[in-house]
C-alpha positions in Angstrom: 38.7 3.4 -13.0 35.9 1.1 -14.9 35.3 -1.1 -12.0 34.8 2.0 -9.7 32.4 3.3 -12.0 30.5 0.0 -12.1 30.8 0.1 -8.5 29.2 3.6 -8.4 26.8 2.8 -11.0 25.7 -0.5 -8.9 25.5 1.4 -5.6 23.0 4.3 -7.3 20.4 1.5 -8.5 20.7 0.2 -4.8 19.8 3.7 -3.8 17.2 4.1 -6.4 15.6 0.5 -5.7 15.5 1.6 -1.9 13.1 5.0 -2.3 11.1 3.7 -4.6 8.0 4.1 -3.0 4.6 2.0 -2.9 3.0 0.8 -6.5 -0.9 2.3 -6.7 -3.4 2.1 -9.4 -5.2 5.6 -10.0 -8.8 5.6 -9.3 -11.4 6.2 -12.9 -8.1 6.0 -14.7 -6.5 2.8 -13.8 -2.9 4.5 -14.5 -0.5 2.7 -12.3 1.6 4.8 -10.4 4.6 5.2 -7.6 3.6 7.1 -4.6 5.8 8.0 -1.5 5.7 5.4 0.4 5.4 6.5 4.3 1.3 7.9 3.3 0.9 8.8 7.2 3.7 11.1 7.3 2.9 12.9 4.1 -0.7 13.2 5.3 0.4 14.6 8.2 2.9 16.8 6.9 0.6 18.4 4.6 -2.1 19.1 6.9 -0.1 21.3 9.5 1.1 23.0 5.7 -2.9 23.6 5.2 -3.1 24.8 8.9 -0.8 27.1 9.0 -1.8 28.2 5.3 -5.7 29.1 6.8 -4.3 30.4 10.1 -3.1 33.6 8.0 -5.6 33.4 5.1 -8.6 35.6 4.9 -11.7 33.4 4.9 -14.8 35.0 2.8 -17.6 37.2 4.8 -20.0 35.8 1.8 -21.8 33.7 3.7 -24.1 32.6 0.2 -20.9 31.9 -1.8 -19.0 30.4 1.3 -22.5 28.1 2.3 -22.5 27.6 -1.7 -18.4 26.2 -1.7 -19.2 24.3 1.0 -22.4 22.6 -0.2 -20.7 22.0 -3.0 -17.8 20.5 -2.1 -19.6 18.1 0.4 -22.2 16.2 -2.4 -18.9 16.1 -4.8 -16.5 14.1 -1.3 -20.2 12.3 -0.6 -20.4 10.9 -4.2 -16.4 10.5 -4.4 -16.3 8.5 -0.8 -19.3 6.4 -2.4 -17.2 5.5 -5.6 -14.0 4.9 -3.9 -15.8 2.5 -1.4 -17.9 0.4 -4.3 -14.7 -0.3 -6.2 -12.1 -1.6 -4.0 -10.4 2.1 -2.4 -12.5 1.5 0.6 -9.2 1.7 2.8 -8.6 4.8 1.7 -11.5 6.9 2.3 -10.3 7.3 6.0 -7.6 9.3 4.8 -9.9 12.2 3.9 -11.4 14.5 6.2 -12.6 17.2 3.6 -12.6 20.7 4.3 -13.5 23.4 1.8 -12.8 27.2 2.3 -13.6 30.4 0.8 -11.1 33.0 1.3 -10.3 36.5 0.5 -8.3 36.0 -3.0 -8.9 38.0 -6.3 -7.1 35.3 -8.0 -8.4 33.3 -10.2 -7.7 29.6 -9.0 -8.5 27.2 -6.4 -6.1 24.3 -5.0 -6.1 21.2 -2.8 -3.9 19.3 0.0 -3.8 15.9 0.4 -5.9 14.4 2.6 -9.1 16.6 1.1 -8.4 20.0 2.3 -9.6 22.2 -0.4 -9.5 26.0 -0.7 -11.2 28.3 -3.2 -10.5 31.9 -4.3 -13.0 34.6 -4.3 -11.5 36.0 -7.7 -12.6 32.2 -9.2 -16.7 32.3 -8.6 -17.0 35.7 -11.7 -15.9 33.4 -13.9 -17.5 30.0 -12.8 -20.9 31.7 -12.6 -23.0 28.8 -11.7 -22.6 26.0 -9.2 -22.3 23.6 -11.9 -19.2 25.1 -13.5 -18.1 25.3 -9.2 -18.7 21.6 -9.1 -16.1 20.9 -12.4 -13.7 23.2 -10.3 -13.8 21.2 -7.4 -13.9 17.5 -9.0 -10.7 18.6 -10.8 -9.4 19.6 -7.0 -10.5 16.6 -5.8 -9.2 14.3 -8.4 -6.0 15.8 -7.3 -6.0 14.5 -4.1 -7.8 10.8 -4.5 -5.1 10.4 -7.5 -2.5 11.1 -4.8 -0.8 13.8 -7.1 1.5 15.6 -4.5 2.6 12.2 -3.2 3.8 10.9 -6.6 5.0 14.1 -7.8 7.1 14.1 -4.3 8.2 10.6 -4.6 9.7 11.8 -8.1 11.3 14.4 -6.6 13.1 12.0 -4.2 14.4 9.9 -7.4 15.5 13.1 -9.0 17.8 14.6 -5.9 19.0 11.2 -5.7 20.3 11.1 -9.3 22.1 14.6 -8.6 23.6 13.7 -5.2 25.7 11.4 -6.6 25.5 12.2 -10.2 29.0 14.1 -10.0 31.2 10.9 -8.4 29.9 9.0 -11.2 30.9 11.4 -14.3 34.4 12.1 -12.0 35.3 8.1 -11.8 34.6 8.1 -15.4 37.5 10.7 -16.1 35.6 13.6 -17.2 37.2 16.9 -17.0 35.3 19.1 -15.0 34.3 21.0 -18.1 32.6 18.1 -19.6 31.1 16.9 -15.9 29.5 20.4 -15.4 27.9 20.4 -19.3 26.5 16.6 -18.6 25.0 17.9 -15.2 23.3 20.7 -16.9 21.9 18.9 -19.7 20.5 16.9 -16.8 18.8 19.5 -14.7 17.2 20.7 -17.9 15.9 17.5 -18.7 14.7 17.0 -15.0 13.1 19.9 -14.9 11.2 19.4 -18.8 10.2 15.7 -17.6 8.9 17.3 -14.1 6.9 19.9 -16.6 5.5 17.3 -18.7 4.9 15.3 -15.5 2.7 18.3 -14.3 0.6 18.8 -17.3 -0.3 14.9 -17.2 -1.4 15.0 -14.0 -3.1 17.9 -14.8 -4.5 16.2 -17.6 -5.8 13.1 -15.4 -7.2 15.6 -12.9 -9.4 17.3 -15.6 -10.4 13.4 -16.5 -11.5 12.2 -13.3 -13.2 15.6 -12.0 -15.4 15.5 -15.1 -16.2 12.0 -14.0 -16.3 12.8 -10.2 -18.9 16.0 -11.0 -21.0 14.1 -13.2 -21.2 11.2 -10.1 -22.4 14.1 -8.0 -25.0 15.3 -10.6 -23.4 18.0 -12.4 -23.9 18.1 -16.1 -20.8 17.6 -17.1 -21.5 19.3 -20.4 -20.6 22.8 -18.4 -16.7 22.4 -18.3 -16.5 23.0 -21.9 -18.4 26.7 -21.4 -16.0 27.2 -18.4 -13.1 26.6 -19.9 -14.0 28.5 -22.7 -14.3 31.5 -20.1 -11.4 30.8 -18.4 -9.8 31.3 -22.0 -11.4 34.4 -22.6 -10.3 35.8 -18.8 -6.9 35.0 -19.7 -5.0 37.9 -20.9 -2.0 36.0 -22.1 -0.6 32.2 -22.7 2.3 29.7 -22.4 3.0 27.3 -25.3 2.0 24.0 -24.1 5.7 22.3 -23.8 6.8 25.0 -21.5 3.7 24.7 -19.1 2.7 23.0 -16.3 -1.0 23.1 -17.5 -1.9 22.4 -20.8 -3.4 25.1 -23.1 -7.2 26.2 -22.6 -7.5 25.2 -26.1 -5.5 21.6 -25.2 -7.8 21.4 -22.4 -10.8 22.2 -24.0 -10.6 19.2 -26.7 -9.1 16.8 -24.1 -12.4 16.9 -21.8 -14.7 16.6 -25.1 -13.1 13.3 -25.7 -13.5 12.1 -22.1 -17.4 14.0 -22.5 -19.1 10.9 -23.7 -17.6 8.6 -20.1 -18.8 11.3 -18.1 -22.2 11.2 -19.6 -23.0 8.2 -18.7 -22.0 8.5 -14.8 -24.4 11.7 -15.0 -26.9 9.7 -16.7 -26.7 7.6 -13.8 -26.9 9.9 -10.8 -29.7 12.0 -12.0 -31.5 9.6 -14.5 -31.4 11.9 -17.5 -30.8 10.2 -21.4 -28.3 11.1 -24.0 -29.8 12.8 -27.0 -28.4 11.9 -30.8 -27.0 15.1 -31.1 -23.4 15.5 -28.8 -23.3 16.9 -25.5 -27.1 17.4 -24.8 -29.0 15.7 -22.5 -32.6 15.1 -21.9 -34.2 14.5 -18.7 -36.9 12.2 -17.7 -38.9 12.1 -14.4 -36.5 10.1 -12.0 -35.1 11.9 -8.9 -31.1 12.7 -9.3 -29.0 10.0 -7.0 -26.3 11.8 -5.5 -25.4 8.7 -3.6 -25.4 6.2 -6.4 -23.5 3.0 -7.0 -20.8 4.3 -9.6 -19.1 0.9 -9.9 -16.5 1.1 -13.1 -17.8 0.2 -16.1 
């Protein structure tokens, strides 16, 4: 019964070794990370998911907000595509051909598929007010997809339903009673599906990160996520505790991008040739004409 165990044991870390995906370092971050591996496929995969998705969606008669998404959206992916070629991702901006859609939604929210297909709800632009506040909506959409989110969180997936396949010959070679097997397996699923929620609010986390960065490349003031957040607080009429969510808390949130304030400051400083002032989060500008299409090596 022991060696058949082993046996089973040995065979899942052959299975486990065998989908474990490509190793990737996360742009602005430098996290490293395992993506799924066939990148093509997913890419592909997701964009007749995105087709299909605008083929029954409502796109927006509001030609000034849609030209305004749109706008938008283009000077962040021209200022992203510029980073991503100056340090060392140059073979992966051809896997972006960004789109960005307005559509017919009274929710508040926005999302993105891989490969730069971004859409935007009507119900988000009351509470983002200003382009800026658009533009810290839209980096954190965009970090999404140029920190290949979906394809991590996918190739995790893969690893988990592996695990469960064959999970239950395992705990039956060991001589469990199917009592004890089933408890073990649900112990399992809940802790799958708490390390997929923290999972989510990390990536959420990073996304915040490197769309502060990304908007400030572009020449947002970054300083505006912290009043937009602060709205979307106020718009929200209830709230998850943290550990059960797979966003963090507004209030999380909120004191997460302060600390990642003073990096982003000094890409915006860059692209629009404005100076830091003593006192946090204000900025002074002097006379030099924004550069959209700037550098933005790593420092």
């Amino acid at each position: 019964m022991k060696k058949t165990t082993n046996l089973l044991l040995v065979i899942l870390a052959v299975i486990l070794a065998s989908c474990g995906g490509t190793s990737r370092t996360v742009p602005v971050t430098g996290r490293k990370q395992t993506v799924y591996s066939d990148n093509a496929t997913f890419l592909s995969q997701s964009l007749t998911e995105y087709q299909g998705y605008v083929k029954k969606a409502k796109l927006s008669t509001n030609a000034t907000n849609t030209a305004m998404v749109k706008r938008v959206g283009q000077r962040l992916a021209n200022a992203v595509e510029t980073y991503l070629t100056n340090n060392g991702y140059a073979d992966e901006v051809k896997n972006y051909n960004w789109e960005f859609n307005l559509v017919q939604e009274n929710q508040v929210n926005a999302f993105c598929m891989p490969g730069g297909k971004i859409v935007v709800y009507e119900g988000l632009l009351p509470v983002t007010q200003t382009e800026t506040a658009l533009a810290i909506v839209l980096g954190h959409e965009i970090a999404h997809a140029v920190a290949y989110h979906s394809s991590e969180q996918y190739q995790n997936e893969i690893k988990k339903q592996t695990i469960g396949q064959i999970g239950g010959a395992v705990l039956s070679a060991a001589g469990m009673g199917a009592n004890t097997a089933n408890t073990v397996a649900q112990l399992y699923g809940l802790g799958s599906q708490m390390a997929t929620l923290k999972y989510s609010r990390g990536h959420e986390t990073e996304a915040d990160h490197i769309g502060l960065i990304f908007a400030a490349m572009a020449g947002y003031d970054p300083n505006e996520a912290i009043t937009f957040w602060q709205r979307m607080a106020q718009s929200n009429s209830g709230s998850t505790p943290t550990w059960l969510s797979t966003h963090p808390s507004d209030a999380q949130r909120i004191a997460n991008i302060k600390k990642v304030l003073p990096e982003a400051l000094r890409y915006y400083n860059q692209s629009t040739g404005t100076t830091t002032t003593k006192k946090a989060g204000t900025t002074k500008k002097n006379a030099k004409t924004p550069k959209t299409s700037g550098t933005f090596h790593v420092k």
